[in-house]
LOKOLPA-365136 format. One record per residue (C-alpha): residue in one letter; x, y, z. Coordinates in steps of 0.05 Angstrom, whole numbers, always signed. Layout:
+------+--------+--------+--------+
! code !      u !      v !      w !
+------+--------+--------+--------+
!    A !      X !      Y !      Z !
...
+------+--------+--------+--------+
//
This chain:
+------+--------+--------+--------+
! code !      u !      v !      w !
+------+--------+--------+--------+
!    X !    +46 !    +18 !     +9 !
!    X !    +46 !    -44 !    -35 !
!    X !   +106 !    -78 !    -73 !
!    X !    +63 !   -133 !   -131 !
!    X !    +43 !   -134 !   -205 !
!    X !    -10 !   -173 !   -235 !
!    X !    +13 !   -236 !   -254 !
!    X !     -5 !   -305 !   -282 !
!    X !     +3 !   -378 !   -276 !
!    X !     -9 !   -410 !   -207 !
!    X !    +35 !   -434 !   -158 !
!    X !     +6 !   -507 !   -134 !
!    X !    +41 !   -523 !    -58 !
!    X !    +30 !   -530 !     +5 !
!    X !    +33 !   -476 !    +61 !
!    X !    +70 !   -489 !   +119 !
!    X !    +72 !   -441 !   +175 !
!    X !   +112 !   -446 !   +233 !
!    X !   +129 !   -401 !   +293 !
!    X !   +186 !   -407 !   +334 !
!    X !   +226 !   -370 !   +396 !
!    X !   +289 !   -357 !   +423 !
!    X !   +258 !   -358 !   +495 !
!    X !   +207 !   -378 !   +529 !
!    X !   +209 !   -315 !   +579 !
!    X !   +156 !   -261 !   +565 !
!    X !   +212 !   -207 !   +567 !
!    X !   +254 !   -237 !   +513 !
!    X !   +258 !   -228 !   +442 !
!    X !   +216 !   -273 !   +397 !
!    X !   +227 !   -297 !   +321 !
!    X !   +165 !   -315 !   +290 !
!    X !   +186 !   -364 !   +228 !
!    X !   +148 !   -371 !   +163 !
!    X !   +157 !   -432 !   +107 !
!    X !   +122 !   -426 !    +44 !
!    X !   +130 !   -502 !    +30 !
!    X !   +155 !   -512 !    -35 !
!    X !   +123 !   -475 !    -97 !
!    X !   +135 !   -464 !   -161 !
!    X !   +156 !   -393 !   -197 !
!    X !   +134 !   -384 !   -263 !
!    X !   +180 !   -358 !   -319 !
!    X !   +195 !   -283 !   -322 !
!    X !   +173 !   -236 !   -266 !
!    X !   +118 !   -267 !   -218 !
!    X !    +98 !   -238 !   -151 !
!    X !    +61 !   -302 !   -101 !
!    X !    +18 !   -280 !    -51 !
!    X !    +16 !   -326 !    +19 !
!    X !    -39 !   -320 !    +64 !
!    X !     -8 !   -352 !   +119 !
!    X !    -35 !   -394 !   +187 !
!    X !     -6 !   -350 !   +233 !
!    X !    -35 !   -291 !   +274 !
!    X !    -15 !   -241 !   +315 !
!    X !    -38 !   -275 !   +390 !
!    X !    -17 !   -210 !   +422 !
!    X !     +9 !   -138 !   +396 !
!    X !    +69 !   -155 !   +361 !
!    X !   +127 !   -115 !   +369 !
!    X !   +172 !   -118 !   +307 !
!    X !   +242 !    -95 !   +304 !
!    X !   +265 !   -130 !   +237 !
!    X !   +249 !   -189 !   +182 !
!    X !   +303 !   -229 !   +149 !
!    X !   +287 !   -278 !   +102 !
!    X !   +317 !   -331 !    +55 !
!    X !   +297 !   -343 !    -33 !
!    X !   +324 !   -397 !    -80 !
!    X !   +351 !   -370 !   -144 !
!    X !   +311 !   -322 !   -175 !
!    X !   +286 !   -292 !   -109 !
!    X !   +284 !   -214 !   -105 !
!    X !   +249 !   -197 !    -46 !
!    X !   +204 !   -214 !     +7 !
!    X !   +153 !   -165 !    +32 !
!    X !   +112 !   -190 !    +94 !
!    X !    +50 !   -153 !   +112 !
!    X !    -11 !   -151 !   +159 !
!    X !    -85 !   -149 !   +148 !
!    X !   -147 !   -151 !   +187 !
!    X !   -186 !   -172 !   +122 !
!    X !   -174 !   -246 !   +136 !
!    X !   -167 !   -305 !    +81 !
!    X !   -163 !   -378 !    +87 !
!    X !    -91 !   -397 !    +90 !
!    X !    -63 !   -406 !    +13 !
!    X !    -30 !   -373 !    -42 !
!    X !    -49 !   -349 !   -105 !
!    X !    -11 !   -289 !   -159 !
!    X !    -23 !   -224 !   -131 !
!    X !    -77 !   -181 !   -156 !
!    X !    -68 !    -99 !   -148 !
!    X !   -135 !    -89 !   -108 !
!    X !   -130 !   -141 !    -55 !
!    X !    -61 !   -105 !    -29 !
!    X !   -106 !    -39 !    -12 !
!    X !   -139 !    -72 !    +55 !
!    X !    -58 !    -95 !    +68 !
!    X !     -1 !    -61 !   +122 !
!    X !    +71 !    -69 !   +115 !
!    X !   +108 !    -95 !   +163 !
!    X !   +174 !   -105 !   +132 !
!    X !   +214 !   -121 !    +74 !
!    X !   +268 !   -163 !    +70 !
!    X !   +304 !   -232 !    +34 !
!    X !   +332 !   -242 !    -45 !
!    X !   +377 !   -295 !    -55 !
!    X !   +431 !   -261 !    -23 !
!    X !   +396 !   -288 !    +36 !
!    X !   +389 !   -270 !   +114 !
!    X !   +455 !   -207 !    +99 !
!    X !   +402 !   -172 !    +59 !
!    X !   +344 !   -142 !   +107 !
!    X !   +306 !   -103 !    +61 !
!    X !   +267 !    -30 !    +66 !
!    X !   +246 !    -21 !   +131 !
!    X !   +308 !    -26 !   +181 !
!    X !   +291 !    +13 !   +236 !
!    X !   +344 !    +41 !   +299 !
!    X !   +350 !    -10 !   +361 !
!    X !   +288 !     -6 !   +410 !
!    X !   +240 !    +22 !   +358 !
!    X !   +187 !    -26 !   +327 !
!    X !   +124 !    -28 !   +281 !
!    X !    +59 !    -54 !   +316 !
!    X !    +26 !   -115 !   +289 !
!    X !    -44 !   -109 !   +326 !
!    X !    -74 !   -173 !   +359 !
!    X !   -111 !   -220 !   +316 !
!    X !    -83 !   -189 !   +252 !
!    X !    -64 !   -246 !   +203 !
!    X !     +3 !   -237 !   +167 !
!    X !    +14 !   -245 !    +96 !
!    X !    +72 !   -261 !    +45 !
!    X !    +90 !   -233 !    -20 !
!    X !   +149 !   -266 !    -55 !
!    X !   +178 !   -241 !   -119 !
!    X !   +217 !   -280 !   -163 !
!    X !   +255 !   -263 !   -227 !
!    X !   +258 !   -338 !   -273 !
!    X !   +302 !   -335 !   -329 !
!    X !   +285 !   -406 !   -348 !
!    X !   +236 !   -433 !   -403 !
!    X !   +201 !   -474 !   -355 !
!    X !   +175 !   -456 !   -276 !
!    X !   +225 !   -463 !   -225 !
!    X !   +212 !   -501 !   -154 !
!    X !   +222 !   -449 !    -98 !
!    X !   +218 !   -446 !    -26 !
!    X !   +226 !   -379 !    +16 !
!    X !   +234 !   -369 !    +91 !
!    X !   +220 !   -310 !   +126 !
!    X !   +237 !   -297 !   +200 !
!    X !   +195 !   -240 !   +233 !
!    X !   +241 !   -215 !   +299 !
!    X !   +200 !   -189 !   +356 !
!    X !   +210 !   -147 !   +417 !
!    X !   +176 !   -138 !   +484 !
!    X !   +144 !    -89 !   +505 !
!    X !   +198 !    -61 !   +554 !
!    X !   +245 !    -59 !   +502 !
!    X !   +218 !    -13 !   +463 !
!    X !   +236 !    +55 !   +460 !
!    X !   +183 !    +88 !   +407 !
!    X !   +139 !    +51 !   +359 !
!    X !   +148 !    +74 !   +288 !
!    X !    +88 !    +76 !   +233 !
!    X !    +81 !    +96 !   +163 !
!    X !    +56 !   +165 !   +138 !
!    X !    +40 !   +178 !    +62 !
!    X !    +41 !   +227 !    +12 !
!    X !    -10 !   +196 !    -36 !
!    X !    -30 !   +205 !   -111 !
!    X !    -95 !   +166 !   -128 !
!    X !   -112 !   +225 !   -189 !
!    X !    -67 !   +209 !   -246 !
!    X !    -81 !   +177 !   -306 !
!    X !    -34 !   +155 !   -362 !
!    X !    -49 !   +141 !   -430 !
!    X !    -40 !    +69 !   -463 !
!    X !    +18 !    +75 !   -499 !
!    X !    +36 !   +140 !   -481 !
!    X !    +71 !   +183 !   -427 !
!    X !    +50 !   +228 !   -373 !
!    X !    +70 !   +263 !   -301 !
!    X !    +29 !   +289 !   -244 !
!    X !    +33 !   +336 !   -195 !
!    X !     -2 !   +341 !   -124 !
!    X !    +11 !   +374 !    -62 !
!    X !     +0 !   +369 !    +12 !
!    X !     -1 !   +401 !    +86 !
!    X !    +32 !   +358 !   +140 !
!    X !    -25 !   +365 !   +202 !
!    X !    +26 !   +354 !   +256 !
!    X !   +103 !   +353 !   +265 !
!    X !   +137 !   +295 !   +236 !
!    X !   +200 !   +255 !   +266 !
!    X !   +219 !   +216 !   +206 !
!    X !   +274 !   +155 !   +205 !
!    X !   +262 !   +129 !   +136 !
!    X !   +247 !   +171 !    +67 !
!    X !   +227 !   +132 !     +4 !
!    X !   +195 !   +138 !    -67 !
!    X !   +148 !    +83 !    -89 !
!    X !   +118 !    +65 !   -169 !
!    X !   +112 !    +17 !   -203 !
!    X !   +147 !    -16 !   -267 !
!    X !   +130 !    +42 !   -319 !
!    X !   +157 !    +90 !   -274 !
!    X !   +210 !   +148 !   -300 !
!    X !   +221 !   +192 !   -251 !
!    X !   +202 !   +208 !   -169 !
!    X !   +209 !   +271 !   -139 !
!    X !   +183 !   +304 !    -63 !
!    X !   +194 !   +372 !    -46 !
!    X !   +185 !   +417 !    +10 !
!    X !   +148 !   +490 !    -19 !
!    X !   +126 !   +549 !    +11 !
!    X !    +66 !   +593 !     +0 !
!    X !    +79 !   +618 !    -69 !
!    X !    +89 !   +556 !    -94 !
!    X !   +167 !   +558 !    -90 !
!    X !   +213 !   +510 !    -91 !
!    X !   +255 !   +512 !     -8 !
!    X !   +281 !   +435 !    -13 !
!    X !   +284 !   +379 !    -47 !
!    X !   +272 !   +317 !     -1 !
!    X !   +286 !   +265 !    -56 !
!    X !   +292 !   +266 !   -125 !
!    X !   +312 !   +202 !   -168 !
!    X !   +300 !   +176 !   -244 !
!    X !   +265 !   +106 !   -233 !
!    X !   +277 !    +40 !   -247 !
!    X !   +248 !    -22 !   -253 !
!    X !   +279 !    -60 !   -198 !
!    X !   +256 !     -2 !   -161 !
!    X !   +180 !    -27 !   -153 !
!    X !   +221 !    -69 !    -89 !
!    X !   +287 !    -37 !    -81 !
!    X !   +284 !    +31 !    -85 !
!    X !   +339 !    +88 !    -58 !
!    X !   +318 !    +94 !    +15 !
!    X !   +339 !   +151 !    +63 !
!    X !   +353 !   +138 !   +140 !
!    X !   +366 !   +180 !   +194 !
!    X !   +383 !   +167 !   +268 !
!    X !   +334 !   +176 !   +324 !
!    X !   +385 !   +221 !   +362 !
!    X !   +375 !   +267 !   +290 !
!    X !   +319 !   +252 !   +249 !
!    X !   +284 !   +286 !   +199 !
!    X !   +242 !   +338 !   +220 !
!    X !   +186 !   +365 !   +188 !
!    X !   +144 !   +415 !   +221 !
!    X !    +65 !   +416 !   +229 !
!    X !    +37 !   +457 !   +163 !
!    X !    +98 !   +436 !   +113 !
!    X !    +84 !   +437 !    +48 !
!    X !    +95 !   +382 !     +3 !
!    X !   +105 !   +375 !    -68 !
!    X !    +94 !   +310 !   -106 !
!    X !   +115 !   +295 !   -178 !
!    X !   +118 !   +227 !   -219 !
!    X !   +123 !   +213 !   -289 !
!    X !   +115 !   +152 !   -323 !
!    X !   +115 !   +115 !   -397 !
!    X !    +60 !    +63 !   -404 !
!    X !    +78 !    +10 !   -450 !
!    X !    +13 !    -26 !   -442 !
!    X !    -49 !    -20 !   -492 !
!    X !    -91 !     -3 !   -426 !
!    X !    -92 !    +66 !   -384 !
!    X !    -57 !    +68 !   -324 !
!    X !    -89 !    +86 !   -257 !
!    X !    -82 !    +72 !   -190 !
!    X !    -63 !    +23 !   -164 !
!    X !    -42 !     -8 !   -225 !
!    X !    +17 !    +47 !   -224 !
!    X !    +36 !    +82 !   -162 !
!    X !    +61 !   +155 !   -144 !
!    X !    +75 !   +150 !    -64 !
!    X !   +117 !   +180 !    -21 !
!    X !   +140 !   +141 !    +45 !
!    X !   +157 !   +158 !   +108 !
!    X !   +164 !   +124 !   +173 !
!    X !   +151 !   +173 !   +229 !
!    X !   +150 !   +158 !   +303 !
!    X !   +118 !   +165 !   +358 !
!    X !    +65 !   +126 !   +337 !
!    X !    +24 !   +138 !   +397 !
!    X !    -43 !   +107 !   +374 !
!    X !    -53 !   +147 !   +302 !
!    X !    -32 !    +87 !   +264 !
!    X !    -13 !    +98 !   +182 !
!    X !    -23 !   +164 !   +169 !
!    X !    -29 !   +203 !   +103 !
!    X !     -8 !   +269 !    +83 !
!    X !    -76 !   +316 !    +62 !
!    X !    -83 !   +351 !     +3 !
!    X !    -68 !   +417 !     +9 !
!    X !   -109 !   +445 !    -59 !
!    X !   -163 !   +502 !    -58 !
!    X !   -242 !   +482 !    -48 !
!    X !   -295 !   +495 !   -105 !
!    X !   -365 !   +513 !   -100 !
!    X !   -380 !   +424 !   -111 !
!    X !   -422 !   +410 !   -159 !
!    X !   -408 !   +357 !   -226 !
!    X !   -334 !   +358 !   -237 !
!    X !   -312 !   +393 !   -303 !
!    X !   -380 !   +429 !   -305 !
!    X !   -420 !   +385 !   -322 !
!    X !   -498 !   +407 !   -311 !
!    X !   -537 !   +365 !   -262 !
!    X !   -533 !   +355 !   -193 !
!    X !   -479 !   +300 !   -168 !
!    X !   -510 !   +234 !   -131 !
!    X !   -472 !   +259 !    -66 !
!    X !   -474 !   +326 !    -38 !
!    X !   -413 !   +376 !    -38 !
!    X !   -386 !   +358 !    +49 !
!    X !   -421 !   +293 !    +47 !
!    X !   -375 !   +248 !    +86 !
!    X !   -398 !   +179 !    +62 !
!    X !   -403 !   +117 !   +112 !
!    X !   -356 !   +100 !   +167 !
!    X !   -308 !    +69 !   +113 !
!    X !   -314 !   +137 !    +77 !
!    X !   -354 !   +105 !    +16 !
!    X !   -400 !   +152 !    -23 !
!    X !   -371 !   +214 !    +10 !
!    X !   -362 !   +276 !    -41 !
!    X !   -302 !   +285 !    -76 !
!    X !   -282 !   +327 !   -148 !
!    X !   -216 !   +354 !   -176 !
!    X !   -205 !   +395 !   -118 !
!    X !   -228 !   +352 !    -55 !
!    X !   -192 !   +276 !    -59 !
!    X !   -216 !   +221 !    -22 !
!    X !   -175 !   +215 !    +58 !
!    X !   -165 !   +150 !    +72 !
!    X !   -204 !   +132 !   +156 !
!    X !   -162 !   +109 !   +195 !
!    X !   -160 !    +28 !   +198 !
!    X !   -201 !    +30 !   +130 !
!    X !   -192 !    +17 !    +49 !
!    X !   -154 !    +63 !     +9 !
!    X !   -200 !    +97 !    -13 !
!    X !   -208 !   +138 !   -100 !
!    X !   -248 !   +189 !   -122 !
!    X !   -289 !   +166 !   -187 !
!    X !   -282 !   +235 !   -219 !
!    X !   -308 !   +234 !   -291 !
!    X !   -305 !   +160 !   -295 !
!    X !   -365 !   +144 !   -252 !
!    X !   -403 !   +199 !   -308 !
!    X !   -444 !   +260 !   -308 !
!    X !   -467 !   +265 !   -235 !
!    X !   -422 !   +204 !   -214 !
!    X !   -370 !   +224 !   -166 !
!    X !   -354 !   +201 !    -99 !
!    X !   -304 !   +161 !    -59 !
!    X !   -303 !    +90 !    -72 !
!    X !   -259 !    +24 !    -60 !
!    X !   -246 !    -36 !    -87 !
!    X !   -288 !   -101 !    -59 !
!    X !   -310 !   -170 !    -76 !
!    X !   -369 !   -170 !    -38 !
!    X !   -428 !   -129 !     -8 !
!    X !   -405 !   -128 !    +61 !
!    X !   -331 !   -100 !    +40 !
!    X !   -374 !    -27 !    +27 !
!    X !   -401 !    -11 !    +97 !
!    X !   -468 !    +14 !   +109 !
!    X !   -512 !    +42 !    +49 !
!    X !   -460 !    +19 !     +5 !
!    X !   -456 !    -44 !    -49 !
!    X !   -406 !    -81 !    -89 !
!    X !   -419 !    -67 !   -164 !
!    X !   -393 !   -121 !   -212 !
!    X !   -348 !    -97 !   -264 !
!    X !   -303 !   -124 !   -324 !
!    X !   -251 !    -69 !   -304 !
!    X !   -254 !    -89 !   -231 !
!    X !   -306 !    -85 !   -175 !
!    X !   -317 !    -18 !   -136 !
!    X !   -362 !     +0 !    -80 !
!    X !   -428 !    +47 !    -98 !
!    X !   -472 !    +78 !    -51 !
!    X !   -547 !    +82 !    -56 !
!    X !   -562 !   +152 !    -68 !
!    X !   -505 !   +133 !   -135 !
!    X !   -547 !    +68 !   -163 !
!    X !   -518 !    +18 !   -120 !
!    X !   -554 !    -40 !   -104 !
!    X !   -548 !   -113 !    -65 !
!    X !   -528 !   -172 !   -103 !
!    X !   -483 !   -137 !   -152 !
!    X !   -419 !   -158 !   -132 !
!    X !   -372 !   -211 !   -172 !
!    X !   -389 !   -266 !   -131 !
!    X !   -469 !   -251 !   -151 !
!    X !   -447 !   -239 !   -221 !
!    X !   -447 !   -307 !   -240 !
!    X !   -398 !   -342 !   -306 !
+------+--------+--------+--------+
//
């Protein structure tokens, strides 16, 4: 799950990191403390992204973030990756979020009283792994004619080990197959089979800014309606506040092993470009626990298998073969209206090319900046639309990414 828009004008500052405790005894609670140093937010609505100095020296244990904006601030999201940068900042761009894990949400000017999305029951925690490098996303709303100096402090509140009762993870119920027209509206429906029994503390929708409306549903065979989990006409603000659902770990949500799930979103692009993911979102978010070692998990599609081939019919025989399950990120395996990309677990998000990759062009790809970003047998092909990963047997080749493609 990601909380950004693409953005201009860059923020010129310094990054300062710091981490700090409450104790130095191993069984006592930790608060890790991050400083963006001073930066500047650009009029209107601006999302920085900080690639901070600090990393996880051990699993982390996290039971909560806080965190402090000037005015303008509307939220801090803090996240963890294993796809490492050199400390700095720069506007957040939709595809480098994809590699990203949240952690928590929390800040606005209303300071350290507002905690954000993820607020989980005492004793349960998120797991940062070791050697994972956090990241910060600050969003700030300027009014003013002119960019605004800002500084933000986040505080990341850690647990030991004995103290926690259950470790909590995210699983998702996905939509990477829309499309929207420019200038035009649209809504999309998916649905999915839950592949084990869920415990579930926190329910929420996720789009982005041209969303109208979010709905999840529980169905049964048929197709009929037995529930409806959440159901709410969208707003802007909700791209980093949206209606969230809790439950108690005594009483949680339960959703039993072979659930159905329906998923509908609608939207009204007011751009001149299509909308696709991840420019736009249709997610639905859980945070289920025990998280005994499965990490993020996403719901799969529960839709019925064709006989492969070129999707829509078209004559020829596709690049990739009808089962073919890619490399070990899951580029170049086979994928058409009917069988969507799963995401491997620790890996890229991961989109089926469909009709836009052409006759005989579709397979499971990701974004990338570089060769090595694609796995084995794979390549980074440049692109004025954005770079995507090709395999081999598709036309890819070495060399073609954007840092090969030269001015």
């Amino acid at each position: 799950m990601r909380f950004t828009s693409v953005i201009s004008a860059t923020a010129i500052a310094t990054l300062a990191v710091s981490a700090a405790s409450c104790s130095t005894s191993a069984e006592a609670d930790r608060i890790v403390t991050i400083d963006t140093g001073d930066f500047s937010a650009p009029t209107g609505d601006s999302f920085e992204c900080f690639y901070t100095s600090t990393f996880a020296e051990t699993d982390w244990s996290v039971s909560r973030a806080v965190a402090t904006q000037q005015a303008g601030g509307h939220h801090v999201t803090i996240y963890w990756t294993d796809q490492t940068q050199t400390p700095g900042h720069h506007p957040c761009t939709d595809d480098e979020m994809l590699t990203w894990h949240m952690v928590s949400g929390a800040g606005g000017e209303d300071g350290e009283s507002v905690e954000g999305l993820v607020r989980l029951p005492e004793g349960y925690a998120s797991r940062v792994p070791k050697g994972a490098q956090i990241v910060l996303q600050a969003h700030y709303i300027n009014g003013d004619a002119t960019p605004r100096p800002v500084r933000d402090l986040a505080k990341i509140h850690l647990i030991p080990d004995s103290k926690v009762v259950a470790y909590a993870n995210i699983y998702a119920v996905n939509d990477g197959s829309f499309a929207v027209p420019a200038r035009g509206g649209n809504y999309h429906t998916t649905t999915c089979r839950t592949e084990r029994d869920l415990a579930v503390l926190i329910l929420l929708g996720h789009m982005h800014e041209y969303g109208k409306h979010y709905r999840l549903e529980k169905i049964d065979e048929s197709g009929q309606l037995v529930e409806t989990m959440y159901d709410t006409d969208w707003k802007p603000y909700y791209v980093s506040h949206p209606p969230v659902q809790r439950w108690e770990a005594n009483a949680p949500l339960t959703i039993p092993k072979g659930t159905r799930l329906r998923q509908t979103c609608s939207w009204q692009n007011e751009s001149n470009e299509p909308l696709h993911f991840p420019r736009e979102m249709c997610t639905g978010v859980m945070y289920y626990f025990p998280d005994t070692g499965g990490g993020q998990l996403d719901c799969p599609p529960d839709v019925p298998t064709t006989d492969g081939g070129v999707p829509g019919g078209d004559a020829g025989a596709n690049c990739v073969a009808k089962g073919d399950p890619g490399n070990e990120l899951g580029v170049g395996s086979y994928c058409d209206d009917a069988t969507t990309c799963k995401r491997r677990q620790g890996g890229p998000i991961l989109l089926c090319t469909g009709a836009q990759g052409g006759p005989g062009q579709s397979f499971c790809t990701t974004f990338c900046q570089k060769d090595a970003d694609c796995g084995v047998g794979a390549y980074c092909m440049f692109d004025p639309r954005g770079n995507g990963c090709v395999p081999a047997t598709c036309g890819g080749v070495p060399g073609g990414g954007a840092g090969d493609a030269g001015p």
